[in-house]
LOTOR-76197 format. One record per residue (C-alpha): residue number from 1; x, y, z. Coordinates in steps of 0.5 Angstrom, whole numbers, always signed. Example, Ala and Ser with C-alpha at 12.3 -4.5 7.8 and 13.67 -1.06 7.14 Angstrom:
BEGIN
[node 1, [+25, -9, +16]] [node 2, [+27, -2, +14]] 
//
This chain:
BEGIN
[node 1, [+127, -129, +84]] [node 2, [+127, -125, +78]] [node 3, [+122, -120, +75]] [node 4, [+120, -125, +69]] [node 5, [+118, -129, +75]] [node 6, [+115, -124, +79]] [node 7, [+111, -123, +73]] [node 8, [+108, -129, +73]] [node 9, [+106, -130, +80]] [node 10, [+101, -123, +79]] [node 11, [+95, -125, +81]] [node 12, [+91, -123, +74]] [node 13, [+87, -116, +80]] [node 14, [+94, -115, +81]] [node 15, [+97, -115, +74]] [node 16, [+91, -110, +72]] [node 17, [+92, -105, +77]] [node 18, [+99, -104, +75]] [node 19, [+97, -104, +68]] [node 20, [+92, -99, +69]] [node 21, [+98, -94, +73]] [node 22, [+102, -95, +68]] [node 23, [+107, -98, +72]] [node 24, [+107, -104, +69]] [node 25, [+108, -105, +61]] [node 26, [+102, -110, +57]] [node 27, [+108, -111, +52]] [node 28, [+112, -114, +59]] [node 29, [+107, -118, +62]] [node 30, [+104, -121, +56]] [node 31, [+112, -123, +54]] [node 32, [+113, -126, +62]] [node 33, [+107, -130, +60]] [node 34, [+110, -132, +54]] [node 35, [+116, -134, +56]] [node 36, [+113, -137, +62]] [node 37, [+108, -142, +57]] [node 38, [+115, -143, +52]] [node 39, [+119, -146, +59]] [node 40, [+113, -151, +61]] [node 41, [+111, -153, +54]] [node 42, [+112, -160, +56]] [node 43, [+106, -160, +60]] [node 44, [+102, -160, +54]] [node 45, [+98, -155, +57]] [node 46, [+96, -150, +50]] [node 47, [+93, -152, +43]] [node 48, [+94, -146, +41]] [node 49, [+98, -140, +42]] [node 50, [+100, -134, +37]] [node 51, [+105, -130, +41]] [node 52, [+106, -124, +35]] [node 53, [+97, -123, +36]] [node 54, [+98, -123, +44]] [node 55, [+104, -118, +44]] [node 56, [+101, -113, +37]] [node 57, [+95, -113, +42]] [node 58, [+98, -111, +48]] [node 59, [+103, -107, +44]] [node 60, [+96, -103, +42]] [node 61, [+94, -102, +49]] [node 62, [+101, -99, +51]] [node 63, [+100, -93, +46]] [node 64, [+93, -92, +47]] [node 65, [+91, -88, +52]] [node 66, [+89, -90, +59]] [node 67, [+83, -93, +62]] [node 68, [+79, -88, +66]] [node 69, [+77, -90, +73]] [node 70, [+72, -96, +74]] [node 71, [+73, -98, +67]] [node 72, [+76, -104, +63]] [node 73, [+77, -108, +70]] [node 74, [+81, -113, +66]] [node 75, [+86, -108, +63]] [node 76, [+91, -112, +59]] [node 77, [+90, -118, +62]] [node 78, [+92, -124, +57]] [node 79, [+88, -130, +59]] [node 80, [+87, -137, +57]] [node 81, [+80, -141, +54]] [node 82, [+80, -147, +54]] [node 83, [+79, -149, +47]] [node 84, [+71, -151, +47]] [node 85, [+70, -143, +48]] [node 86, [+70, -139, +41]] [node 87, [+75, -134, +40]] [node 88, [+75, -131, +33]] [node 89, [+80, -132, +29]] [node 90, [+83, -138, +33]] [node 91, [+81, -145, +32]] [node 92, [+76, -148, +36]] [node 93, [+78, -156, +36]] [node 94, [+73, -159, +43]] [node 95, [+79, -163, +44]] [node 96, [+78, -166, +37]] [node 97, [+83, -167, +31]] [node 98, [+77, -168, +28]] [node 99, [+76, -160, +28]] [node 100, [+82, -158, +27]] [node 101, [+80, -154, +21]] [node 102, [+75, -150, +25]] [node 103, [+76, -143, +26]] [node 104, [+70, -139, +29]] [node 105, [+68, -132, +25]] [node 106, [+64, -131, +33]] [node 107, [+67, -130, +39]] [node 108, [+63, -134, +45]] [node 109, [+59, -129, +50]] [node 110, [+63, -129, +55]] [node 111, [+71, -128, +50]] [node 112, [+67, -121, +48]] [node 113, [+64, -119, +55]] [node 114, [+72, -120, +57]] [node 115, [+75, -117, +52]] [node 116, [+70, -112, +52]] [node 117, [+72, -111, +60]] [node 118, [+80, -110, +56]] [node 119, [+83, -117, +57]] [node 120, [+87, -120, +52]] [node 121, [+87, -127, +49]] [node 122, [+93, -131, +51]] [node 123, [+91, -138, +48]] [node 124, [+88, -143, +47]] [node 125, [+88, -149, +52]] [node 126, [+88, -157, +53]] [node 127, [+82, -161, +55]] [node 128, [+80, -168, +55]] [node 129, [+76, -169, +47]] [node 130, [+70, -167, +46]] [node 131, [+70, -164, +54]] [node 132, [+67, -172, +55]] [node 133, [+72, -174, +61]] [node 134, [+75, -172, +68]] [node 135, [+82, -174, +67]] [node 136, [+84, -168, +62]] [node 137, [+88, -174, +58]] [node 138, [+87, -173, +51]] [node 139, [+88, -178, +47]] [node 140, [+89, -174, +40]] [node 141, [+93, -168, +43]] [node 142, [+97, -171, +48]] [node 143, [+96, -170, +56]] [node 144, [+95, -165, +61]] [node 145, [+101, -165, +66]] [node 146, [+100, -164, +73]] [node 147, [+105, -158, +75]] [node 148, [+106, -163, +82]] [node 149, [+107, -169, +78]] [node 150, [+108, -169, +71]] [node 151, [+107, -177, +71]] [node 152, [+100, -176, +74]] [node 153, [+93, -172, +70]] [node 154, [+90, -165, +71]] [node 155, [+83, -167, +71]] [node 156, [+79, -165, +67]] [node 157, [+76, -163, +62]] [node 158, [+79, -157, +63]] [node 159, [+86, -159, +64]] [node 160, [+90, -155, +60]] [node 161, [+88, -149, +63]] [node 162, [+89, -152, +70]] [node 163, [+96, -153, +68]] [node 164, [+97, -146, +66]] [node 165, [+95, -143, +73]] [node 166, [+99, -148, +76]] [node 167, [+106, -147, +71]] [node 168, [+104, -139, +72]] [node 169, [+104, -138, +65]] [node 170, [+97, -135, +65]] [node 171, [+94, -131, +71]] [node 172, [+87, -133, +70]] [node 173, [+83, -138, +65]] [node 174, [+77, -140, +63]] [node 175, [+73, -146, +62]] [node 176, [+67, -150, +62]] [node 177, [+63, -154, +67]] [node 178, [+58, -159, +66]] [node 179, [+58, -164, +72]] [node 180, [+65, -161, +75]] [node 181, [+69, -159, +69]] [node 182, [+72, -153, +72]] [node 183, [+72, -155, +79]] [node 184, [+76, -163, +79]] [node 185, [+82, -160, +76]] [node 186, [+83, -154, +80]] [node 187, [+82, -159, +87]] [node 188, [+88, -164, +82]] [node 189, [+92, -157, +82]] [node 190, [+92, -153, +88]] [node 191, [+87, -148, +85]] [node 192, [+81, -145, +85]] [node 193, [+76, -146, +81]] [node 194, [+68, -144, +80]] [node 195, [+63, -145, +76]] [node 196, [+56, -140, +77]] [node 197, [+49, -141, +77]] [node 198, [+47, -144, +70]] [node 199, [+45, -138, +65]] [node 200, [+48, -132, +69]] [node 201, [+54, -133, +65]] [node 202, [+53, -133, +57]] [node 203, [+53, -139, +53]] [node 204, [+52, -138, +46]] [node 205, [+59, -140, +43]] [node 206, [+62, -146, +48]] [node 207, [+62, -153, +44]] [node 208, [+56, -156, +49]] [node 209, [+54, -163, +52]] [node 210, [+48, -161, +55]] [node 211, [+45, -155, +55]] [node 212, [+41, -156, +62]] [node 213, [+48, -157, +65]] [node 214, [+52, -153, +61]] [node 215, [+56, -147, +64]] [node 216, [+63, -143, +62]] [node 217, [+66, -142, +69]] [node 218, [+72, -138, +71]] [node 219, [+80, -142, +75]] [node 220, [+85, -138, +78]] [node 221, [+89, -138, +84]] [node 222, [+85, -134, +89]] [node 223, [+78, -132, +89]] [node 224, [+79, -125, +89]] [node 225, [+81, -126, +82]] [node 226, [+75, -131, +81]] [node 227, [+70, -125, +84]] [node 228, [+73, -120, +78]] [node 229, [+72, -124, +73]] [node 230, [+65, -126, +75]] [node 231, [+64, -117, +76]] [node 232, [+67, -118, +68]] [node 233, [+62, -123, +66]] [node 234, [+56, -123, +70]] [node 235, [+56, -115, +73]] [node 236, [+57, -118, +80]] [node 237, [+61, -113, +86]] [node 238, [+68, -111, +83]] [node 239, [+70, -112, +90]] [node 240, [+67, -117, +95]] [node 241, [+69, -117, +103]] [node 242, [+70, -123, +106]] [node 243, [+65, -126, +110]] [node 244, [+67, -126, +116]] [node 245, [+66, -134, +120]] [node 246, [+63, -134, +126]] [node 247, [+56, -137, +126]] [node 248, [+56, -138, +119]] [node 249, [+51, -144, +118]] [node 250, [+55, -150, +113]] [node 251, [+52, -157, +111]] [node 252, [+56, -162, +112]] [node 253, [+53, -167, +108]] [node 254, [+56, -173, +111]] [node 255, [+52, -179, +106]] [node 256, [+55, -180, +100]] [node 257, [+59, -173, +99]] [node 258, [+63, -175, +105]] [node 259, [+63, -183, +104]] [node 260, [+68, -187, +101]] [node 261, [+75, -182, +100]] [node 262, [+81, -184, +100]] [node 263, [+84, -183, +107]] [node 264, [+89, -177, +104]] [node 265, [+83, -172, +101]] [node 266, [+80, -174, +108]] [node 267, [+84, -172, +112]] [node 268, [+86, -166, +109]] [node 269, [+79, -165, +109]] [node 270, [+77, -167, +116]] [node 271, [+83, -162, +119]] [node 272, [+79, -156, +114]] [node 273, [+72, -157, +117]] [node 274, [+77, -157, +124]] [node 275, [+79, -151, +121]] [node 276, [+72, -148, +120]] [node 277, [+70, -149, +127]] [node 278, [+75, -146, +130]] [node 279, [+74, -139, +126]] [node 280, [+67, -140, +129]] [node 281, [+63, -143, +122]] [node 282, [+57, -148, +126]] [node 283, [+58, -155, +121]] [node 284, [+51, -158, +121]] [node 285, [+49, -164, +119]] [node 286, [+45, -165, +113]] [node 287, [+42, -171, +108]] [node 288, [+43, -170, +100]] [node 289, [+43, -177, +100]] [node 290, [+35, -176, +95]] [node 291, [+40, -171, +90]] [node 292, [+45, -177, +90]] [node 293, [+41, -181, +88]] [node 294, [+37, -176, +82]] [node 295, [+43, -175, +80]] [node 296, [+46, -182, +78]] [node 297, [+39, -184, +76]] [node 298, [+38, -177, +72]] [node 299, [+44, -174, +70]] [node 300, [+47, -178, +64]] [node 301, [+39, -178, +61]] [node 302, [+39, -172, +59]] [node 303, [+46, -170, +58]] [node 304, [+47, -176, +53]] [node 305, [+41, -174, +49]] [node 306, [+42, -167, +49]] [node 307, [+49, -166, +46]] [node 308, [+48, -169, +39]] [node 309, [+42, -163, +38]] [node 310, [+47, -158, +41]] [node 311, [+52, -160, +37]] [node 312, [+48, -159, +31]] [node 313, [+46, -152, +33]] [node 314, [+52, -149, +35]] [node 315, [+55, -152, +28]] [node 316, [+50, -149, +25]] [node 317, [+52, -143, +28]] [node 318, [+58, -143, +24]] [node 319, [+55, -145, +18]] [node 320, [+58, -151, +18]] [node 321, [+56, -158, +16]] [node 322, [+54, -163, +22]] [node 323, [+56, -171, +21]] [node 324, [+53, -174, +28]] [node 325, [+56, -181, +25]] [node 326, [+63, -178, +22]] [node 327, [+64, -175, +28]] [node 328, [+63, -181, +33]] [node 329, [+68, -185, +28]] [node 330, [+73, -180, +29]] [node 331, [+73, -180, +37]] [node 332, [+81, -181, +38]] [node 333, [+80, -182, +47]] [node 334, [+79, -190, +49]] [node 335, [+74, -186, +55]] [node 336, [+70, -182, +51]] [node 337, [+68, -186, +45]] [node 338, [+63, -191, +49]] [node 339, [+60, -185, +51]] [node 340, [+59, -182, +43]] [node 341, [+57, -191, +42]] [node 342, [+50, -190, +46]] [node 343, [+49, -185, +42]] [node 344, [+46, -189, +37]] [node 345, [+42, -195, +36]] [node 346, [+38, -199, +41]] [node 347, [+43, -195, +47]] [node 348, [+40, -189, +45]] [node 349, [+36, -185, +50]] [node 350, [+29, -184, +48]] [node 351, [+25, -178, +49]] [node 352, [+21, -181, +55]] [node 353, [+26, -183, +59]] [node 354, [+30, -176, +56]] [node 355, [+22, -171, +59]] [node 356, [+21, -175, +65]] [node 357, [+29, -174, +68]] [node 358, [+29, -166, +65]] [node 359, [+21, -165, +68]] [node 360, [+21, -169, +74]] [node 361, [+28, -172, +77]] [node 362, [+32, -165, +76]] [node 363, [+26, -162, +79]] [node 364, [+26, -166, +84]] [node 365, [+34, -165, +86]] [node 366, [+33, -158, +86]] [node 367, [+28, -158, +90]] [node 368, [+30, -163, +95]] [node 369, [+37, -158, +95]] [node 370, [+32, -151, +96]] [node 371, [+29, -156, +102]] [node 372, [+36, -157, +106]] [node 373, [+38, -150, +105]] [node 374, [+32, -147, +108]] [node 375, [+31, -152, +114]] [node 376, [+38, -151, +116]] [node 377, [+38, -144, +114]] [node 378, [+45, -146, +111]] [node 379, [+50, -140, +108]] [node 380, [+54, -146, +103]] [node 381, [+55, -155, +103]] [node 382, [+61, -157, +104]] [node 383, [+65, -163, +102]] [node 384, [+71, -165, +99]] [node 385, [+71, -163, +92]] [node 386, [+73, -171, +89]] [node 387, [+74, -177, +93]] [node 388, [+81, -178, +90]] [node 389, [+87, -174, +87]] [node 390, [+91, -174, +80]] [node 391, [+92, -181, +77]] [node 392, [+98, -184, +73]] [node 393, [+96, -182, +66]] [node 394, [+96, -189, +62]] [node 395, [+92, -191, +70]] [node 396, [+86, -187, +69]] [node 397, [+80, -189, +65]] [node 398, [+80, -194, +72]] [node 399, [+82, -193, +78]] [node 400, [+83, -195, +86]] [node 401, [+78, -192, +90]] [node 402, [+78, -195, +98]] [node 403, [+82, -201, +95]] [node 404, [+76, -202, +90]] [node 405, [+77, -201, +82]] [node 406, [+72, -196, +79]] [node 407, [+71, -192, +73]] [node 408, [+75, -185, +73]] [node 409, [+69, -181, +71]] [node 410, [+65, -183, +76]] [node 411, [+70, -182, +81]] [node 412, [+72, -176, +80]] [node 413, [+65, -172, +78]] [node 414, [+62, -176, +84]] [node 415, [+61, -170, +89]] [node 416, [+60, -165, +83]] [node 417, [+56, -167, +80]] [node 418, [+50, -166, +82]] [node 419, [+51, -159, +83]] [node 420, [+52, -159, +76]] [node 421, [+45, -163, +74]] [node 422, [+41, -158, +80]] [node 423, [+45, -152, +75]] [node 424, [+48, -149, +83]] [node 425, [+54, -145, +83]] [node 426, [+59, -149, +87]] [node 427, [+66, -146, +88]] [node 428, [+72, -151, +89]] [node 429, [+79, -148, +94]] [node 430, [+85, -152, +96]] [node 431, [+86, -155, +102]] [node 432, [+93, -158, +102]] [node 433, [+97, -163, +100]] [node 434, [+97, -171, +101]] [node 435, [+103, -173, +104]] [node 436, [+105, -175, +97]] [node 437, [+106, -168, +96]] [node 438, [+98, -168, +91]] [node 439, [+93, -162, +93]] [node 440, [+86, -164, +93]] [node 441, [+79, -159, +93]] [node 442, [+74, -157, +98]] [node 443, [+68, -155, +95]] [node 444, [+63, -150, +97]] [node 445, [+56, -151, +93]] [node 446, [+51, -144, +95]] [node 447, [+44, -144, +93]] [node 448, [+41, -142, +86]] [node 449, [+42, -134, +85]] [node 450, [+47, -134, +91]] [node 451, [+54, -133, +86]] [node 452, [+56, -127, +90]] [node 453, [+54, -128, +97]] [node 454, [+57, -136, +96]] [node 455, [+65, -132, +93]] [node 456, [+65, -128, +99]] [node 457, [+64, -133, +104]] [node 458, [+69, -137, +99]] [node 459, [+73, -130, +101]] [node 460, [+73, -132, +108]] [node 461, [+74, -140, +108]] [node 462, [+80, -139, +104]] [node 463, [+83, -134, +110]] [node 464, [+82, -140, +114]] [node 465, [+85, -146, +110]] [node 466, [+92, -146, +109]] [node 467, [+96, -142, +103]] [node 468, [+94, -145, +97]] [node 469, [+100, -149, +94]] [node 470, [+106, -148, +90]] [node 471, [+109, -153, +86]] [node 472, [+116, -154, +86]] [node 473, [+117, -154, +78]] [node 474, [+114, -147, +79]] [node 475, [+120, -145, +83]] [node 476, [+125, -148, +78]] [node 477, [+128, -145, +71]] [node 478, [+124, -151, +67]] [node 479, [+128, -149, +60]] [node 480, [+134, -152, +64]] [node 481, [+131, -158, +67]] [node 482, [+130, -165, +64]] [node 483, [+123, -166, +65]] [node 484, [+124, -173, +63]] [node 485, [+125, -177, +69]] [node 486, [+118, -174, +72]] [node 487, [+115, -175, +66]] [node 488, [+117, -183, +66]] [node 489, [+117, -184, +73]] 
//
């Protein structure tokens, strides 16, 4: 492999570290990355990418004296934002041509907490319009392509950074997560992808869909770099120690998180609880089927209420005009534009049924997962992140699960949902491939508040699951390649 390559497989702690020495040049990595992103751009993965910004600002880093010791934790390390994230000067489109115009004035908390810790932006990533989809297909950009198959979707919404990671073109990404957005397209791409506890992270500048689920969340391909990332944002632990297994409590929801999967993700996941057990975890049996049933009967009340006085006050942030009606008009993606239709007219949600699902259905579901944690003294939940793998694109708004037809979205969001409505930190691992040569996720979901104690028992179950998986496209010199009969299969 050549140096440009082994560049790109740093992991984004690594990449710091040598940088921060002086052994590696933020210009030599910022370029490997570059040329990296050129090779794989058929994946559809960037909407916005400025090389001579990323390489005048690692430029800048090289002449300037290096960091002292225990400071700027992400020395020049370029990372992704998916592009509902604002970062000053670049667009900020949500996935929508329709704000293909939008240049924020502002970075968003989390771009000026990570740029304060010394990374560099790399770019603007995919993701499904408006982040209202799991697929990561955007009908107005184009599609995010799987790095194990590029005929099959990403996950979504934030596919294109989960592209990135799996190309090797960016060490790290950031993304958001409302019912799974972070964590589907880790567990489609081979990656680790976690979402923190709801509000300790900022979110002032993330294009919302519903304040109450809302977070930005960090996808890497380990969780070292998701425990560095977090120490940038939240102030959490530099460094954690793996939790070592024997004896840790993990609940095993089997009713409705453990029902209906496919019989490749239920294998894969049935031989990682194999593994878990012979590390000495105690699985233990539980019931989450009452958190199930308020999140199908609760979710959706209140994240449709919610996005359109979202949207209002974050383009108020931007002194920008906000047309509700225009904007629904001007949805491109057949999946998303039914989701903006209810919310007008006699489809709309009223204020009744928005208060009783915010103050009795989600506290509800909180409480009933504090309970479980507590009578079983768990240390984490597990269960397969989602139920299927990556669908062809153009079959992906239905899809076959367990030889029945149903909808993508709620497919893909079934188990992650809820995590998502009950505001959790939950952190999603690869497991393996199917025998198609697919990976799929393991999710850990901790209790509220736990985000450090969950990243490190996350520490220790990834020590025991196997390698996460490379994609053959990644070993291969893509700029050589025709990517036109994986593309058309």
């Amino acid at each position: 492999m050549n140096r440009m390559h082994a560049l790109t497989d740093l992991s984004a702690r690594e990449a710091a570290a040598l940088m921060r020495s002086g052994e590696l040049r933020v210009t030599d990595y910022a370029q490997a990355l570059l040329d990296r992103a050129g090779a794989t751009a058929s994946y559809g993965a960037f909407l916005h990418l400025d090389p001579p910004a990323l390489l005048s600002a690692a430029a800048a880093l090289d002449a300037a004296p290096r960091p002292a010791p225990g400071t700027r934790p992400l020395h020049g390390v370029p990372l992704a934002f998916k592009d509902n994230i604002d970062v000053a000067g670049m667009p900020t489109t949500a996935g929508s041509p329709w704000m293909a115009d939008h240049r924020p004035r502002l970075h968003a908390g989390v771009t000026q907490r990570l740029l304060d810790a010394g990374a560099l932006v790399l770019g603007k990533s995919n993701l499904h319009e408006w982040s209202q989809g799991v697929t990561g297909h955007n009908h107005g950009f184009g599609p995010s392509r799987n790095p194990f198959d590029p005929a099959r979707v990403t996950g979504g919404s934030s596919g294109g950074n989960a592209a990135l990671l799996g190309l090797r073109a960016a060490p790290a990404a950031i993304g958001t997560d409302t019912g799974g957005s972070v964590r589907v397209p880790a567990a489609l791409c081979g990656l680790t992808g976690f979402r923190p506890t709801v509000r300790r992270w900022p979110d002032e500048g993330l294009v919302p869909i519903s304040p109450t689920f809302d977070t930005a969340g960090v996808m890497a391909r380990c969780v070292d770099d998701c425990v560095l990332i977090d120490h940038a944002v939240a102030g959490g632990p530099a460094q954690l120690g793996a939790t070592p297994l024997a004896g840790v409590r993990l609940g095993v929801p089997q009713a409705c998180f453990w029902e209906e999967l496919d019989p490749p993700v239920e294998r894969l996941a049935r031989e990682s609880l194999e593994r878990l057990a012979e590390a000495g975890a105690v699985l233990v049996p539980c019931d989450l089927s009452e958190a199930d049933a308020l999140f199908r009967e609760g979710s959706m009340t209140i994240s449709l209420f919610e996005i359109l006085p979202a949207l209002a006050a974050y383009f108020a942030r931007h002194d920008r005009p906000f047309d509700a009606r225009a904007l629904a008009d001007a949805v491109v993606s057949p999946d998303v534009r039914p989701l903006f239709e209810r919310l007008f007219g006699a489809t709309a949600i009223t204020p009744e049924a928005y208060a009783r699902a915010l103050h009795t259905l989600r506290p509800r579901m909180q409480a009933a997962y504090r309970e479980c944690f507590a009578r079983h003294a768990l240390a984490a939940l597990v269960f397969p992140t989602s139920p299927l793998t990556a669908a062809r694109i153009g079959e992906d708004v239905e899809v076959m699960l367990c030889g029945r037809a149903t909808t993508a979205f709620s497919a893909y969001i079934r188990n992650t949902g809820p995590a998502g409505m009950a505001g959790l930190p939950a952190l999603s691992l690869p497991m393996g491939l199917t025998l198609e040569g697919l990976p799929a996720g393991l999710e850990l979901t901790g209790a509220e508040g736990t985000d450090s104690a969950l990243l490190a028992l996350a520490l220790g179950v990834e020590a025991v699951l196997p390698p996460a998986p490379v994609a053959d496209a990644v070993q291969l010199r893509l700029e050589e390649r025709s990517l036109a009969a994986g593309i058309h299969r």
